[in-house]
Structure formats: structure tokens, C-alpha cells
C-alpha positions, -999 to 999 in steps of 0.1 A, spaced: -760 -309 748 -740 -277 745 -709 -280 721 -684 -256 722 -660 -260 691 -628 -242 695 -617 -239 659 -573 -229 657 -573 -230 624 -561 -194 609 -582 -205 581 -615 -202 601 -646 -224 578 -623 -234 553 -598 -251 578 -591 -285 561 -596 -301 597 -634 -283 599 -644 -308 575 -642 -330 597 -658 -316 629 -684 -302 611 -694 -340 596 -690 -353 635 -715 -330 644 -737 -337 622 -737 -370 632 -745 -359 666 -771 -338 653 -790 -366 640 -787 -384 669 -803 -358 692 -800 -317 689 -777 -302 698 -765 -263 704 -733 -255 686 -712 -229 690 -680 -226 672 -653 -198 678 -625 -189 659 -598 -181 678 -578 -165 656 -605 -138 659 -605 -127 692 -586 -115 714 -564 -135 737 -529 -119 752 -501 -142 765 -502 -158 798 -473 -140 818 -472 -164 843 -475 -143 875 -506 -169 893 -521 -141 903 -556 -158 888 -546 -189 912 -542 -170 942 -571 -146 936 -605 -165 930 -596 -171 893 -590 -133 887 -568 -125 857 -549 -96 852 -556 -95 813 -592 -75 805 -595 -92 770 -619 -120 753 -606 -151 777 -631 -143 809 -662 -146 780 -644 -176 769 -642 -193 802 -678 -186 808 -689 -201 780 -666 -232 789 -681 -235 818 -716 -235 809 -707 -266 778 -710 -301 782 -688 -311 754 -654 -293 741 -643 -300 705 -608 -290 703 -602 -289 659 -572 -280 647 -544 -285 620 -510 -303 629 -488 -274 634 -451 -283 640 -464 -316 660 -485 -293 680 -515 -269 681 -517 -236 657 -502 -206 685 -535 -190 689 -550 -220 707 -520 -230 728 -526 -190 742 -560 -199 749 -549 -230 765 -527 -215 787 -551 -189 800 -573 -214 812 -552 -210 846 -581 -194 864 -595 -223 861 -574 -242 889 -557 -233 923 -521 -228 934 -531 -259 955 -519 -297 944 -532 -329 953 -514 -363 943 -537 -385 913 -522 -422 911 -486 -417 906 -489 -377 895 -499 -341 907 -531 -321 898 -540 -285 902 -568 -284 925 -596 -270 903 -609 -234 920 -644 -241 900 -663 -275 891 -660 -284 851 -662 -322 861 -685 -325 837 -669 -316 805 -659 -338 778 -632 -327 756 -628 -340 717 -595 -334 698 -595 -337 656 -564 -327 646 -556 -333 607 -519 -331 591 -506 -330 555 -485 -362 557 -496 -387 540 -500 -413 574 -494 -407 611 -466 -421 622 -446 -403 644 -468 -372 637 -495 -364 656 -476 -383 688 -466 -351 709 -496 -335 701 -523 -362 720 -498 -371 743 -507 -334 752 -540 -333 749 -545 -368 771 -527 -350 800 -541 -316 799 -574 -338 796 -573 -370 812 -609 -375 820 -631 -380 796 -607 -377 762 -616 -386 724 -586 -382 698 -593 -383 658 -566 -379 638 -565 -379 597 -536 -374 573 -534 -366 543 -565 -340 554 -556 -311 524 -578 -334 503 -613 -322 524 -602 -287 501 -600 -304 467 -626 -306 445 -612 -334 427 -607 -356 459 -644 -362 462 -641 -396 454 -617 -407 486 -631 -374 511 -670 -381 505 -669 -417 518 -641 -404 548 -666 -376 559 -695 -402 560 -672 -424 580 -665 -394 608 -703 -390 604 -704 -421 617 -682 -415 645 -700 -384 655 -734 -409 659 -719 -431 678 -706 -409 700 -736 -390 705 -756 -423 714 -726 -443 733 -702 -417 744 -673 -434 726 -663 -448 692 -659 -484 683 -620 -489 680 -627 -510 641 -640 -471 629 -617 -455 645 -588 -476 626 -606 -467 595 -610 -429 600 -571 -424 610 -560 -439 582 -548 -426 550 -572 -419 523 -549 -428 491 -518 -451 491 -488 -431 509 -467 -433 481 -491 -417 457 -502 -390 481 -468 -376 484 -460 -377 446 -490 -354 441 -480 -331 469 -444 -330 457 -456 -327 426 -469 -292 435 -509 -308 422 -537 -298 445 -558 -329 445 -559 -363 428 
């Protein structure tokens, strides 16, 4: 399987949420191998999506001669997109919502009515890509926190969608949170085997995985108390 991980983290490797995707691939991994390619795209060049459709009207031309058309290619040719990203103001970091956007190539000017809603008419054939979102935020749970954000991704993506989500995910960078992050990371490993061997995750893991790593109330003491880790 080709895995394309689209890292928005400004932090690149040392993104809090890579410690995740990186133990759900390795789960994969052990199921089967698979090729892995993970760009940073706060590292490449990407300009703003004007909005003119000239890419819908035109074959998927866009008027922008930057990074995107390599992106899109490589898209293209992957079987599995892992979207991994911090919570930035209930949303995606910038630099991937730019990337987001210039994926207009990908579909026509054309609509066609989907159960009670309307879809772009797709000018190229990515039916079979699967798309992955794990998103961590520095709250200590996730209520009413990562809402917007997979209510986003679910209807950019509404085939074939996996959401994780972690608080409290600032721990995977302390040293001294080993002791609560170790067991978490083996419990996404998990999730990354199952996946690979099922194409899903079993909703009891999933519950367990999404939920915070320390009691709420002690979490936010330490963060307000301006301490790194536990």
C-alpha cells in the first residue's frame, strides 16, 4: 500500500500529533509493508487558491506553477491518505487548509445530486483512496473541540473516512509522561494493525485511544501551572 502522510504541523518530526501517526504505521507496517511517504507541508511551496475555476473548466489546469501539481500526482498514485495535524483554532494548521483548497483540479465545474446533497463531479478517478485524520489538541478531553474540525473532514471525505482524535497530546513531547504516552502509543499501534488487516477499528479501542491520558483536572493544573510534563 502507498501511504501518503500529509504532516501540517509547523513542527515537522517533532509535531506532538506525529507521535501518533508514526505508531499507526507501524502497526501497519507489521501487518504487511508498506511505502511511506510523509511531506511536510510547511516546507513546500503552496500559494492561495484565488478562486477563479479556471482548473475546473480547463482539464484540472491551475494557474499557480508551484509544488501542488507534484502533490496531486503523488495523491493520485496513493492508496491511503493520512491527514496528521494539531487542533488549530478548532481547525487545521493554515498551511494544510491551502493545500486543501488547491485540490480543485481535482473535480469539475459540473454537479451531480448524492442522497440529499451536491457533489463536484470528479474530472479524474481517486475512488480508491482512503483518507485517515489524527488530529491531537492540548485540552485536557474533547468535548466540543475537535467537533468543527471532523465534521470537516467527514464531508470533504465522505467515502472511506477514519477520525482519531487525542487530548491532552503535548504529553507525546515529555520525557517525563512516559508512563501514561508509552501504553497510549501502543494502543494507536494497535489501531494501526487493525486497520491494516480489517480496514477499520473496533469502536471499544477507539473509546480508549480518544480519551484522556491523565484525569482532566490534573492535566490542566500542570498546564496552568506553566510544568511541561507530569
Amino acid at each position: 500500500m502507498k501511504i501518503l502522510i500529509l504532516n501540517g504541523s509547523p513542527k515537522r518530526d517533532a509535531s506532538d500529533t506525529m507521535h501518533l501517526t508514526r505508531a499507526f504505521t507501524d502497526g501497519m507496517n507489521e501487518v504487511q509493508k508498506n511505502e511511506i511517504h510523509t511531506v511536510h507541508v510547511i516546507d513546500r511551496h503552496i500559494e492561495y487558491c484565488t478562486g477563479c475555476f479556471s482548473c475546473m473548466r480547463n482539464g484540472g489546469e491551475c494557474i499557480h506553477q508551484d509544488d501542488m501539481r507534484e502533490l496531486l500526482e503523488e495523491i493520485l498514485r496513493s492508496d491511503l491518505l493520512i491527514f496528521s495535524f494539531p487542533l488549530y483554532c478548532y481547525g487545521m494548521p493554515a498551511p494544510l487548509k491551502v493545500l486543501i483548497d488547491r485540490t480543485l483540479p481535482l473535480s469539475s465545474m459540473s454537479m451531480k445530486k448524492v442522497g440529499d446533497h451536491y457533489e463536484h463531479i470528479g474530472q479524474t478517478d481517486f475512488s480508491h483512496l482512503k483518507y485517515l485524520m489524527i488530529c491531537g489538541c492540548g485540552f485536557p478531553n474533547s468535548k466540543q473541540n475537535f467537533e468543527p474540525a471532523v465534521a470537516q473532514f467527514k464531508l470533504m471525505f465522505r467515502d472511506n473516512h477514519t477520525v482519531i482524535t487525542v487530548p491532552e497530546s503535548p504529553m507525546f513531547n515529555a520525557p517525563e509522561a512516559v508512563e501514561v504516552t508509552v501504553p497510549r502509543l501502543s494502543l494507536v499501534k494497535e489501531a494501526g494493525r487493525q486497520y491494516a488487516k480489517y480496514g477499520m477499528i473496533e469502536a471499544a479501542l477507539m473509546e480508549q485511544i480518544t480519551s484522556p491520558m491523565i484525569p482532566e483536572e490534573i492535566y490542566a493544573q500542570i498546564v496552568n501551572g506553566g510544568q511541561s510534563a507530569l
